[in-house]
Backbone as XML, in Angstrom:
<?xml version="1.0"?>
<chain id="A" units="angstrom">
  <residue number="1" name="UNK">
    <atom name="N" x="88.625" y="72.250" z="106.525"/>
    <atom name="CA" x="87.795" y="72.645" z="107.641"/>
    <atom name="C" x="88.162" y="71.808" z="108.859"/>
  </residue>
  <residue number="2" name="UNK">
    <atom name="N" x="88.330" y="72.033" z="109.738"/>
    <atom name="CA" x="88.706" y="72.031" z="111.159"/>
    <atom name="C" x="87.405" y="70.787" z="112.243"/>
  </residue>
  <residue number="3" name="UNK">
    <atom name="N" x="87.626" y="69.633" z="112.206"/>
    <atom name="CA" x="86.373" y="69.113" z="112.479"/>
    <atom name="C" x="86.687" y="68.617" z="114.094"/>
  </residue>
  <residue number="4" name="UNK">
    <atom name="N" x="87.216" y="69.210" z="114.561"/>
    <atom name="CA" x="87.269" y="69.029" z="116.083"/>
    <atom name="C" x="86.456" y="70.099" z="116.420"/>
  </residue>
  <residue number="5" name="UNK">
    <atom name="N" x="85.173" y="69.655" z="117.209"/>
    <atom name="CA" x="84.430" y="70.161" z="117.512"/>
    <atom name="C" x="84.107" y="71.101" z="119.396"/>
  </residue>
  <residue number="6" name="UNK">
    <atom name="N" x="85.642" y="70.121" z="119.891"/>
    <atom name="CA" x="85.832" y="70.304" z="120.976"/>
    <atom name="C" x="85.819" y="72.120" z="121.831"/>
  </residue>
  <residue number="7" name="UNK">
    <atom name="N" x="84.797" y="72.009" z="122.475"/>
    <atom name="CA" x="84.703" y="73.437" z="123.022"/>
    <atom name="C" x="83.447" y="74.820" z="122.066"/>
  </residue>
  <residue number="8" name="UNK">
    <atom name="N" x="82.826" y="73.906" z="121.360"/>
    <atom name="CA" x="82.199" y="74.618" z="120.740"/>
    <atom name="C" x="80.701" y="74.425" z="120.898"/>
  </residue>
  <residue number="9" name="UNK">
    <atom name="N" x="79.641" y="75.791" z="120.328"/>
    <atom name="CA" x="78.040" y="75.995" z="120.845"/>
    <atom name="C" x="77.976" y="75.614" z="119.926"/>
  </residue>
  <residue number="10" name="UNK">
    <atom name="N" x="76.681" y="75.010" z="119.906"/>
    <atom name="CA" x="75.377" y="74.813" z="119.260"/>
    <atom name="C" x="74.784" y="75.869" z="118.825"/>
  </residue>
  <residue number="11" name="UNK">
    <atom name="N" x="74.354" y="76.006" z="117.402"/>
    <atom name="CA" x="73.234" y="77.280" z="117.547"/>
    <atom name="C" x="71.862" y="77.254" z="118.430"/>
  </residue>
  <residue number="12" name="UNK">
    <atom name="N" x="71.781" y="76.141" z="118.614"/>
    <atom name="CA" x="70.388" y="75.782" z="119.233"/>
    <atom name="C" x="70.536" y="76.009" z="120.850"/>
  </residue>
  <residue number="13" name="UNK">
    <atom name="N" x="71.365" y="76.110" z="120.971"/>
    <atom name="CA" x="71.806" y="76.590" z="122.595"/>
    <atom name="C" x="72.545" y="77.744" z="123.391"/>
  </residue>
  <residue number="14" name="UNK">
    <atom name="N" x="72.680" y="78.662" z="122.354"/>
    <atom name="CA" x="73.659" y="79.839" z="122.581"/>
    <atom name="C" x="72.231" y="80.830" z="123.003"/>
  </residue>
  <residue number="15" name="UNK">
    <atom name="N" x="72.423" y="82.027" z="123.962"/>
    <atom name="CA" x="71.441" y="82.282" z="124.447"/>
    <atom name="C" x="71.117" y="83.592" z="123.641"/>
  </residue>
  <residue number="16" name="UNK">
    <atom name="N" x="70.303" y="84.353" z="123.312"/>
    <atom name="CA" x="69.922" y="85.350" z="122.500"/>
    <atom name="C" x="69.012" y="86.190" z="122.921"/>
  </residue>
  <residue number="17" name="UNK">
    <atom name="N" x="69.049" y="87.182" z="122.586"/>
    <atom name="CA" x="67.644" y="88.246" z="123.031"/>
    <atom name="C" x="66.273" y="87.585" z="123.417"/>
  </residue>
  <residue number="18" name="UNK">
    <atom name="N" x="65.715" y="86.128" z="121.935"/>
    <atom name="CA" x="64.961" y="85.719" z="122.194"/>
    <atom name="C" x="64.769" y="84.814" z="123.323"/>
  </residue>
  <residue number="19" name="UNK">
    <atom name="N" x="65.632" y="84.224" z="123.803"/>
    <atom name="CA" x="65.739" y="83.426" z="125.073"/>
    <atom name="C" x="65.749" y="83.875" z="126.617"/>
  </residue>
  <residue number="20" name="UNK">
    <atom name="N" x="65.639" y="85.035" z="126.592"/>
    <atom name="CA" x="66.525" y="85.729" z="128.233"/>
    <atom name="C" x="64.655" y="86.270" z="128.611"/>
  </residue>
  <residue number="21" name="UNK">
    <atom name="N" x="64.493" y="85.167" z="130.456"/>
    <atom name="CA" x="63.505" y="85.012" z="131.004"/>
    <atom name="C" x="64.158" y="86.032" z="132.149"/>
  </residue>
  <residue number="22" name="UNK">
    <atom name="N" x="62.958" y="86.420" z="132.355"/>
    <atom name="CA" x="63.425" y="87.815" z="133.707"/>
    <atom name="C" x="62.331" y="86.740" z="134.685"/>
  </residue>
  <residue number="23" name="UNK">
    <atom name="N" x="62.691" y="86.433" z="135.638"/>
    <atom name="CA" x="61.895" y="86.052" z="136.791"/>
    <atom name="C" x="62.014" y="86.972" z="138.081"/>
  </residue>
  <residue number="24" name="UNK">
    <atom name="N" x="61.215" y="87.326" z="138.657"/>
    <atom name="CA" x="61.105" y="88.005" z="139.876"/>
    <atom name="C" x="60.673" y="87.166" z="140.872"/>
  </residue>
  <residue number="25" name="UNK">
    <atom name="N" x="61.360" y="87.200" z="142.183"/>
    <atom name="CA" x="61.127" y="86.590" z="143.389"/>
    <atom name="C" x="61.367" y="87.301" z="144.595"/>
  </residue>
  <residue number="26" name="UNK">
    <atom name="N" x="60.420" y="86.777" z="145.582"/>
    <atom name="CA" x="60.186" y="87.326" z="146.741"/>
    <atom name="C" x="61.534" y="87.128" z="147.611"/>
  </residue>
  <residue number="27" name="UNK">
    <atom name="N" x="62.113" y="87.739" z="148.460"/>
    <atom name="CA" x="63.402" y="87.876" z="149.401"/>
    <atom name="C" x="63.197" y="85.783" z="149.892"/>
  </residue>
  <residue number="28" name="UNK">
    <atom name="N" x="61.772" y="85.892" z="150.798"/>
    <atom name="CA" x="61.434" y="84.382" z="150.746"/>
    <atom name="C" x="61.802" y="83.659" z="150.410"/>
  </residue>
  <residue number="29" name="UNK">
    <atom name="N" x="61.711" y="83.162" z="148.930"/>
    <atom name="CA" x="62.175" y="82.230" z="148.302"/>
    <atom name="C" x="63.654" y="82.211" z="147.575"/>
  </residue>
  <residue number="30" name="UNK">
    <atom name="N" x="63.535" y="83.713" z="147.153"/>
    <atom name="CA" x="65.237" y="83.592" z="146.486"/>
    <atom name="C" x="66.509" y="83.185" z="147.603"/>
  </residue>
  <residue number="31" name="UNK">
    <atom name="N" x="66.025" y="83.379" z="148.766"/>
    <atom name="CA" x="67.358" y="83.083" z="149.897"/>
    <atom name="C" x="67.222" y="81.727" z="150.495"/>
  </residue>
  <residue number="32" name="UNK">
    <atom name="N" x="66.029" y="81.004" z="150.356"/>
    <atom name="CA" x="65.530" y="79.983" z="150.977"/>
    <atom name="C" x="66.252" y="78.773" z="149.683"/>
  </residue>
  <residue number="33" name="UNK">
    <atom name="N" x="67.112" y="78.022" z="149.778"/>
    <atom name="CA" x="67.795" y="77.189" z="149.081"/>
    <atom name="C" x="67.060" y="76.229" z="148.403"/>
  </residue>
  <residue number="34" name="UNK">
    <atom name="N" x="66.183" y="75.860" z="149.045"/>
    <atom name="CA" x="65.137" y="74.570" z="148.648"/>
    <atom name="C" x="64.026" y="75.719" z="147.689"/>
  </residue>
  <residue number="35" name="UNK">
    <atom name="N" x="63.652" y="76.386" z="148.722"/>
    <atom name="CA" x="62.419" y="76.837" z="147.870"/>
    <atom name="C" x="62.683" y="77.428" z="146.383"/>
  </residue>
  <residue number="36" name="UNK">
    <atom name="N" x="64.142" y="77.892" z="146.248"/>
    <atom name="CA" x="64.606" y="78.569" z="145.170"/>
    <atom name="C" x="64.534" y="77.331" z="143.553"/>
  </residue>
  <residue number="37" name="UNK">
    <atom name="N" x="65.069" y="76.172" z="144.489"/>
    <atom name="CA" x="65.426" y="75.360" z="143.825"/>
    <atom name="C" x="64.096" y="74.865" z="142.965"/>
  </residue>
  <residue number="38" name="UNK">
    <atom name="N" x="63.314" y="74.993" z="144.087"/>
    <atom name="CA" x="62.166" y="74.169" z="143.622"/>
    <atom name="C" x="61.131" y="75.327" z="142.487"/>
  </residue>
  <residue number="39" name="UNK">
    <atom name="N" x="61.496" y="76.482" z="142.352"/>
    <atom name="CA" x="60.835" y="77.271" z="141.975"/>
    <atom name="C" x="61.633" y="77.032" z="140.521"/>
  </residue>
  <residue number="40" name="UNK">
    <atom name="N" x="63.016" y="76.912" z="140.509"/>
    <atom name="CA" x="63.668" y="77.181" z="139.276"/>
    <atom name="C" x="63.521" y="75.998" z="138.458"/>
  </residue>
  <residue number="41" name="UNK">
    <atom name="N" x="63.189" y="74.787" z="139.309"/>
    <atom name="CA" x="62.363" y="73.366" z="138.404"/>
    <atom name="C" x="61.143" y="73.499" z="137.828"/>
  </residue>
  <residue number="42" name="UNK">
    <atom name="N" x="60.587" y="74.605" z="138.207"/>
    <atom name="CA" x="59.262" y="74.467" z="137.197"/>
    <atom name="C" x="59.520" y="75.787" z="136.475"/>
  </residue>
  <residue number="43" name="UNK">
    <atom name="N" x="60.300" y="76.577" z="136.679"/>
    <atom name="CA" x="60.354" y="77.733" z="135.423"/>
    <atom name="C" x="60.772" y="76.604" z="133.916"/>
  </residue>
  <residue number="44" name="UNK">
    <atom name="N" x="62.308" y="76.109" z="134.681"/>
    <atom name="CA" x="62.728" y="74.997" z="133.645"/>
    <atom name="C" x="61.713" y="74.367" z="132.973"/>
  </residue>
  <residue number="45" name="UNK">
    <atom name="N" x="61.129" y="73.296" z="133.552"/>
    <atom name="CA" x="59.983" y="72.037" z="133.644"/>
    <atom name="C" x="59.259" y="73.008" z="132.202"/>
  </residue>
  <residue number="46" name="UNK">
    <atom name="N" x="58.442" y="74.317" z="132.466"/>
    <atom name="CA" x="58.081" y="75.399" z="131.534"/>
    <atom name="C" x="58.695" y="75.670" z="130.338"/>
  </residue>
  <residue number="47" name="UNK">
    <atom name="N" x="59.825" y="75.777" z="130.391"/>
    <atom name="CA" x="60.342" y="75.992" z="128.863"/>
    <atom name="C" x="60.823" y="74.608" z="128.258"/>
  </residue>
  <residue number="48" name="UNK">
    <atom name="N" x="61.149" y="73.485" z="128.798"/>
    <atom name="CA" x="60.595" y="71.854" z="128.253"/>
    <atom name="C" x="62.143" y="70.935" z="128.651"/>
  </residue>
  <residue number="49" name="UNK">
    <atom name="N" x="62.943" y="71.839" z="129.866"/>
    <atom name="CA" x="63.729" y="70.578" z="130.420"/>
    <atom name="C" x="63.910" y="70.941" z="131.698"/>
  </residue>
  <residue number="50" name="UNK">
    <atom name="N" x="63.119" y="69.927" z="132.675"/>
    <atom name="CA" x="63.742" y="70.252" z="134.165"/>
    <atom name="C" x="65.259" y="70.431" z="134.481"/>
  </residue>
  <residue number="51" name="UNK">
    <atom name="N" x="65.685" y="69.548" z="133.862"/>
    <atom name="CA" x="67.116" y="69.045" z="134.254"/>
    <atom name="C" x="68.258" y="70.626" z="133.479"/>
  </residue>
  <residue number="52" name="UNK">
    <atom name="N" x="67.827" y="71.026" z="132.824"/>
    <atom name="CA" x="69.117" y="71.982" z="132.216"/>
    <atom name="C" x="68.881" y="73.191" z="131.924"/>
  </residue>
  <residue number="53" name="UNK">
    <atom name="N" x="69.354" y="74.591" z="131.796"/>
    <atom name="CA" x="68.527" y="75.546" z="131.054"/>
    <atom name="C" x="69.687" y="76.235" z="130.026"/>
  </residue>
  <residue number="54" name="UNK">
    <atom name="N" x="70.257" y="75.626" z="129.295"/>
    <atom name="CA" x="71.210" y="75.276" z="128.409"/>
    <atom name="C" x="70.170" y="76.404" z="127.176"/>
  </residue>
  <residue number="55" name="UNK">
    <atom name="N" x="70.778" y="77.017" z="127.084"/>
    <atom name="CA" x="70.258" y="78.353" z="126.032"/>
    <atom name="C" x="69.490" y="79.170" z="126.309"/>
  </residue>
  <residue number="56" name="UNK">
    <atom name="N" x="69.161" y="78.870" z="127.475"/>
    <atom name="CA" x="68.161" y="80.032" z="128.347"/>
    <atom name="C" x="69.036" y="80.833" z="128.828"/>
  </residue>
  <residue number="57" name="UNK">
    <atom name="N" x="68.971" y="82.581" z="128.798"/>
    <atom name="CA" x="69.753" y="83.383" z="129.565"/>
    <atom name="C" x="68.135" y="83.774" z="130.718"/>
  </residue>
  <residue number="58" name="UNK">
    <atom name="N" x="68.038" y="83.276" z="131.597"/>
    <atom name="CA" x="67.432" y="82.995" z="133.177"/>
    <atom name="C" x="67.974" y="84.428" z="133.996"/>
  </residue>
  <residue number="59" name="UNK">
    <atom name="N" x="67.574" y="85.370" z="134.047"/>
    <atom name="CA" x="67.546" y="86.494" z="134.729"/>
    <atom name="C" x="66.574" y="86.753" z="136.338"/>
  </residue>
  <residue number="60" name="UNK">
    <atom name="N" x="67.476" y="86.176" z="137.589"/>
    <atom name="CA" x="66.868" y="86.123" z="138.829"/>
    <atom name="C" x="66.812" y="87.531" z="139.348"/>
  </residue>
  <residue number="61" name="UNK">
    <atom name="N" x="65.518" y="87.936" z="139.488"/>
    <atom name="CA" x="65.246" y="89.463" z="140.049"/>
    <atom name="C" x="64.668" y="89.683" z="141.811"/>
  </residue>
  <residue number="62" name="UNK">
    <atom name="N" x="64.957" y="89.724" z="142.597"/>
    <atom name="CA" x="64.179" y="89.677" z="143.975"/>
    <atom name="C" x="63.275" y="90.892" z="144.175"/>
  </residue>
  <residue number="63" name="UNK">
    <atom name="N" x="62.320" y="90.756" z="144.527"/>
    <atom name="CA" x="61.249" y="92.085" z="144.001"/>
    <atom name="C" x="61.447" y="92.447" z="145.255"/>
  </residue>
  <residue number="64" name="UNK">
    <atom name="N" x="61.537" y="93.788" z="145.309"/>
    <atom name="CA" x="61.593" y="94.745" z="146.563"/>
    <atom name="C" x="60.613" y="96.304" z="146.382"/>
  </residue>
  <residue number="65" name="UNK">
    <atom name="N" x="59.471" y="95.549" z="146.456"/>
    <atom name="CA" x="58.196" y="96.711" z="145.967"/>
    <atom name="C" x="57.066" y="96.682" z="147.252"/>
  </residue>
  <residue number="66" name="UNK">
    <atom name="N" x="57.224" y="97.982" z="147.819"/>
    <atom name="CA" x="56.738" y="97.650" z="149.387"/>
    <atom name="C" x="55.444" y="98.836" z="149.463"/>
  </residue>
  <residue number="67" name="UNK">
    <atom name="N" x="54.405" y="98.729" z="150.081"/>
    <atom name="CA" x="53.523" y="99.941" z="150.079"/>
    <atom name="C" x="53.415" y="99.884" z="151.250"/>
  </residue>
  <residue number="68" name="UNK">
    <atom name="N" x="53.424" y="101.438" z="152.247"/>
    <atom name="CA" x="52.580" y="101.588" z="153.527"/>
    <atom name="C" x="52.076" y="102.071" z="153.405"/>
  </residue>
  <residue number="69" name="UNK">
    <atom name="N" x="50.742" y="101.799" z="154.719"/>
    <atom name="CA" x="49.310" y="102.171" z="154.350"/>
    <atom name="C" x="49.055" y="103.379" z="155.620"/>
  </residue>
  <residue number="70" name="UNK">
    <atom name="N" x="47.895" y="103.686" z="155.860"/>
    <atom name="CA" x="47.754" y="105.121" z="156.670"/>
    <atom name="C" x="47.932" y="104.774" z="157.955"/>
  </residue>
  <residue number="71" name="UNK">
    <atom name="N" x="48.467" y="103.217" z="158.644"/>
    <atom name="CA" x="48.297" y="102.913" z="159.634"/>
    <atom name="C" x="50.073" y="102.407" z="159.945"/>
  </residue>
  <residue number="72" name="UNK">
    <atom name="N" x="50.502" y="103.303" z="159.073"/>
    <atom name="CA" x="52.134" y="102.914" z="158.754"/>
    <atom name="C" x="52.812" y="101.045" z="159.023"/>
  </residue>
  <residue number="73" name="UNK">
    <atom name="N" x="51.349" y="100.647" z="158.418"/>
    <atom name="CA" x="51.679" y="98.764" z="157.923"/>
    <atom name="C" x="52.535" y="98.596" z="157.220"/>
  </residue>
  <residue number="74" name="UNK">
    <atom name="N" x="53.912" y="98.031" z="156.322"/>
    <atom name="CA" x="54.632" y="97.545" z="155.411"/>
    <atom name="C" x="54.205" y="96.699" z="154.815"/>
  </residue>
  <residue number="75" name="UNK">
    <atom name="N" x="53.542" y="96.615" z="153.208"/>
    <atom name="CA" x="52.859" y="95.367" z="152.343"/>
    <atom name="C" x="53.857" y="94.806" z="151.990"/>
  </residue>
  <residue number="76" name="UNK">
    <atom name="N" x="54.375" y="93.891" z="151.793"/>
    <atom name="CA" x="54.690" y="93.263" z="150.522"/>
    <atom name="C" x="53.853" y="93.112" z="149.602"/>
  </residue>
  <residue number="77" name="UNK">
    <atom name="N" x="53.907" y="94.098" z="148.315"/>
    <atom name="CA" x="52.905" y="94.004" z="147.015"/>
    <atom name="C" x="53.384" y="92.749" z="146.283"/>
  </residue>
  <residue number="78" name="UNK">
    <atom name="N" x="53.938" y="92.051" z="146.422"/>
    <atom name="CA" x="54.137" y="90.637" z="145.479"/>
    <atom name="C" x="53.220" y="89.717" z="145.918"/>
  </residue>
  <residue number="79" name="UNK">
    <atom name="N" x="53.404" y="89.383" z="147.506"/>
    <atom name="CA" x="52.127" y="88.329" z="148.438"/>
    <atom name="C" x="51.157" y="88.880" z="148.847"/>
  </residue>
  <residue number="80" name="UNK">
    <atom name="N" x="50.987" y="90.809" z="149.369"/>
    <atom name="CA" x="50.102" y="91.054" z="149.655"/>
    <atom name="C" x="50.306" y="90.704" z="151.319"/>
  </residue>
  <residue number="81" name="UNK">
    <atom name="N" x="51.346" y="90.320" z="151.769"/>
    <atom name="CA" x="50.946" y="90.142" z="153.188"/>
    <atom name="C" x="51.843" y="91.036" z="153.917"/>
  </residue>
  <residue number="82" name="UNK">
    <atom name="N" x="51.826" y="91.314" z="155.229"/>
    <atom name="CA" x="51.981" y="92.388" z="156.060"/>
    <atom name="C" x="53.217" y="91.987" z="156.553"/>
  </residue>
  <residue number="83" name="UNK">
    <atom name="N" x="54.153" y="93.041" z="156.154"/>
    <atom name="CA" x="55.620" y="92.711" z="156.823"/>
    <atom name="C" x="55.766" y="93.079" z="158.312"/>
  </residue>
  <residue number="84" name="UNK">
    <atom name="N" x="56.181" y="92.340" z="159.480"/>
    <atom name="CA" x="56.142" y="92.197" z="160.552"/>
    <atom name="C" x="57.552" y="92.298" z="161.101"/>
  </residue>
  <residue number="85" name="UNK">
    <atom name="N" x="57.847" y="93.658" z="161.925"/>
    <atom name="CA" x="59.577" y="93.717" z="162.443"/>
    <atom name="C" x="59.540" y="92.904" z="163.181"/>
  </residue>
  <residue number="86" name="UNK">
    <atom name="N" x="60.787" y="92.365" z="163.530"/>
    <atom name="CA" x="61.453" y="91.268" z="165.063"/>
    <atom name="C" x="60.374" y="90.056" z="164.796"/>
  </residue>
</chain>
C-alpha cells in the first residue's frame, strides 16, 4: 500500500450532497467586499470554523426577487425596502 499521502482528501472534508449550503444575498452585500466577507464569517462561524469552509460545498445565490406595487414602486422582497432610480 502506497503511504504517501501527498495530494489526497480526507473523508471528513470532501464535500457531499449532505454538506452543500445555498445562501442567498442581496446585490448589497454580495458586491460590497467587506460586507460579503463579513457575512461569509458568520455563515462559517455557524457551521463551527470561521477560518475555513473545507468540506462545505457554500453555494452564493444573489436574490433578484422584486415586486411593484399599484403606484409602480420597485420592492426589494428580501429587505422590503423601496428601490430608488439615480
Amino acid at each position: 500500500m502506497d503511504t504517501d499521502l501527498k495530494g489526497s482528501v480526507s473523508i471528513g472534508t470532501w464535500p457531499t450532497s449532505e454538506r452543500t449550503i445555498r445562501v442567498s444575498l442581496p446585490g448589497k452585500i454580495a458586491y460590497d467586499l467587506n460586507a460579503f466577507q463579513k457575512a461569509q464569517a458568520t455563515i462559517l462561524d455557524r457551521l463551527g470554523c470561521t477560518a475555513c469552509c473545507s468540506g462545505w460545498d457554500i453555494r452564493f445565490d444573489i436574490v433578484r426577487d422584486f415586486a411593484v406595487d399599484e403606484n409602480l414602486n420597485v420592492h426589494d422582497r428580501v429587505s422590503g425596502g423601496v428601490i430608488i432610480d439615480g
